[in-house]
N, C-alpha and C positions, 0 to 999 in steps of 0.2 A: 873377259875381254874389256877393253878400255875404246876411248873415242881412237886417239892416234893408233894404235894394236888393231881396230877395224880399218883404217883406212892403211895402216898397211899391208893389212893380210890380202886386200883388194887389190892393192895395186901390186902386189907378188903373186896375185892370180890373173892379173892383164898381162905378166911376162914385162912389166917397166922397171927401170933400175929408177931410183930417187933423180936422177939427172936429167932420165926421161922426160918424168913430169915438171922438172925445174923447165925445161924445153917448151913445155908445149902449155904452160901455166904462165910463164914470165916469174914465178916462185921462185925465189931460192932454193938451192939442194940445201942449204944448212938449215933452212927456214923450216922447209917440210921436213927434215930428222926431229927439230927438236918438235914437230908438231905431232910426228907419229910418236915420240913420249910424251906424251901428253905437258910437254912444255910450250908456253904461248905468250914468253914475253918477249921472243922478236919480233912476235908479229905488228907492233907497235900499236895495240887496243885492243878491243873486244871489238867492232866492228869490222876492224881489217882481217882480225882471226875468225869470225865469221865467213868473210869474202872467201879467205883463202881456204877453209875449209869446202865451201863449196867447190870452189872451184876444181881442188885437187879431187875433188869426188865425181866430179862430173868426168874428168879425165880419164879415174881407174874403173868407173862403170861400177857404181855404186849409189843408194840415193843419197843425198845431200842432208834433206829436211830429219830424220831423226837422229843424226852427227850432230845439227846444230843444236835441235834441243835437247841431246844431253848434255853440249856445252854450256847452254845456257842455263839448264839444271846447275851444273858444278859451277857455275859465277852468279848466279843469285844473291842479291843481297842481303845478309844474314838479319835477322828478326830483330829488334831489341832485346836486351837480357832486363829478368823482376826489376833488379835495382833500378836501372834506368826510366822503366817506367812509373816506379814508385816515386821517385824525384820532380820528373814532370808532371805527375797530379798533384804532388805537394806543392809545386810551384805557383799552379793553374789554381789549387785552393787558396793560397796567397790573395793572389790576383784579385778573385772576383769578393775574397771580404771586402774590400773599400776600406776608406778614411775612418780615424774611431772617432764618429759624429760626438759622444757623449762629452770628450775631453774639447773639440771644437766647440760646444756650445758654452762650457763652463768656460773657456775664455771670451769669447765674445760676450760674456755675462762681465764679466772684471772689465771688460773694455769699456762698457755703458755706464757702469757703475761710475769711472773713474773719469769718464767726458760730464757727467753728469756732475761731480762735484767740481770741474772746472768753470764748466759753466755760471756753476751758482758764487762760485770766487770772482768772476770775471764783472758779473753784477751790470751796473748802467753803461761800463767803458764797451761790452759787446755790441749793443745796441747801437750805441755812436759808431762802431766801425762798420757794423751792418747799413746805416745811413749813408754810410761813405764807400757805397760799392758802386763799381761803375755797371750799370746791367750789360755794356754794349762787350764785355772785355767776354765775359762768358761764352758771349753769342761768335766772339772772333776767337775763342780756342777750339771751340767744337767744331768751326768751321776747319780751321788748319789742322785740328786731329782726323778731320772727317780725310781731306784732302788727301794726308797724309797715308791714311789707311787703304782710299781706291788706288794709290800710284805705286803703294807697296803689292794690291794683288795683284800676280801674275794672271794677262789673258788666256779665256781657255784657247787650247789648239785644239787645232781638227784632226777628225777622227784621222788615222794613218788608214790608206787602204790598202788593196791586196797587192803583193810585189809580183810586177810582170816582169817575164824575161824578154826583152827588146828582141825583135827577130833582123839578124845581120845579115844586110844584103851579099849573094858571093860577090867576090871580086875579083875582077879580071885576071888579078896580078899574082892572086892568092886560093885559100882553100878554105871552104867555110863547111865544117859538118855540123849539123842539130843531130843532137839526139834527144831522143822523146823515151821515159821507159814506161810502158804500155799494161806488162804482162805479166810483173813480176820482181820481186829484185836483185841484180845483176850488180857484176864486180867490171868494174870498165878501165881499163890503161891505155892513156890516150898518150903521144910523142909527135913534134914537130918540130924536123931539121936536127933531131939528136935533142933538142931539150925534152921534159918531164912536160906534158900540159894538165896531166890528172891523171889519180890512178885510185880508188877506191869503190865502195858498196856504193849503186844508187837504189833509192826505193821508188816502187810506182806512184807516178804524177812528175818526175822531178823531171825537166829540160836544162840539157848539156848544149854549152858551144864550144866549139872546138876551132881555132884557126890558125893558117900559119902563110908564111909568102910562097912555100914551094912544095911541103908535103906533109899530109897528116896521116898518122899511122895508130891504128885503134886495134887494142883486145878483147874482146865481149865475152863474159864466160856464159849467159844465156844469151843466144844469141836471139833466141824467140820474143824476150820478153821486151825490146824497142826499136824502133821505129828510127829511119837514118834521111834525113834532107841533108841533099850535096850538094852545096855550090847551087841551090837555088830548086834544086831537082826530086823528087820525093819517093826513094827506090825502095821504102818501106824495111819488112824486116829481112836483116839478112842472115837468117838461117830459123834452125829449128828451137823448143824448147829445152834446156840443157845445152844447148848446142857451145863448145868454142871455136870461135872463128878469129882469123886474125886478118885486118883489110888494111888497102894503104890508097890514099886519093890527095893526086895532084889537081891542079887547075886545070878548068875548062869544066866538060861534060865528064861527070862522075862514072868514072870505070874503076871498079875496087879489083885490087891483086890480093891476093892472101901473103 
């Protein structure tokens, strides 16, 4: 038996046809065929085909958690093969010899050598231009190199701190949901007024807003695992673990429809 071959033998033991669960998932029928053969590229990621295998599992009353980590078994990222790791230790042995000092200092030898016999050519006329130095020209290059060099470093910035999600007041006119996820992680499809507002895996800690002028329409495939503020109201969680629930909230005082 394979991942998809389990979850369909489950969901032909709930008595549901593929359309069923497109129904009560927001899944595609074509989506979940190609996922009970164990194909997973319409699910658009690994992540979404995580979501939706939960969720289809929660549906046909089966557990979810060892679906996913066989999936994630079979999409593991393959090892390195010898050769590649023989390449990058050869590379890394490159690296840490360094410069070959031996040949650096036999030139810097030929370089002394050969200031040295200019110098002794140069004879009384060096001295005369040594005499003829101005000391102040030195003291104003190092000054305008100095100058130069603080105005080229970049200030440091401060430290970035942690990103808060701003908490949005309801509004009179409109429909403001928070969700908080609590308990676990959940596949969430939020819609307002017929557009798309979100639809993917949240993981626990993450806070969702949700808003629209007239009505917001949300699917939770664990409904246990967060927490729902309405329009300013805090109705907590709306259902069980595993639970899908589907809610709809207009303005005013939060009264959810399925």
């Amino acid at each position: 038996m394979s991942l998809g071959s389990d979850l369909a033998a489950a969901r032909r033991s709930a008595g549901l046809t593929r359309q069923d669960v497109a129904d009560r998932t927001r899944v595609r029928a074509t989506i979940i065929e190609h996922i009970e053969a164990d194909d997973f590229a319409l699910c658009g990621g690994e992540v979404y085909a995580r979501g939706h295998i939960r969720t289809i599992a929660n549906v046909v009353g089966t557990d979810p958690e060892p679906l996913v980590a066989e999936f994630d078994r079979l999409h593991a990222p393959q090892p390195p093969t010898a050769s590649e790791v023989f390449e990058a230790e050869t590379t890394a042995a490159r690296e840490r010899s360094g410069p070959n000092w031996v040949a650096a200092m036999g030139a810097a030898l030929v370089v002394i050598v050969l200031l040295g016999v200019y110098q002794l050519a140069r004879g009384s006329g060096s001295s005369t231009a040594a005499a003829g130095h101005t000391p102040g020209t030195s003291a104003t290059a190092s000054s305008s190199t100095s100058a130069s060099s603080a105005a080229s470093t970049p200030a440091a910035s401060p430290d970035a701190g942690p990103t808060v999600i701003a908490q949005v007041p309801p509004s009179a006119q409109g429909v403001t949901v928070r969700m908080e996820v609590v308990g676990g992680r959940t596949w969430v499809s939020a819609t307002g007024s017929g557009t798309k507002l979100f639809e993917g895996l949240l993981n626990p800690g993450v806070v969702q807003l949700f808003t629209d002028t007239k009505l917001v329409k949300i699917v939770i495939g664990n409904a246990g695992a967060v927490r729902l503020t309405v329009n300013g109201v805090d109705i907590g969680s709306p259902g069980g673990p595993g639970q899908v629930v589907r809610l709809s909230f207009g303005p005013g005082n939060p009264t959810a429809s399925g």
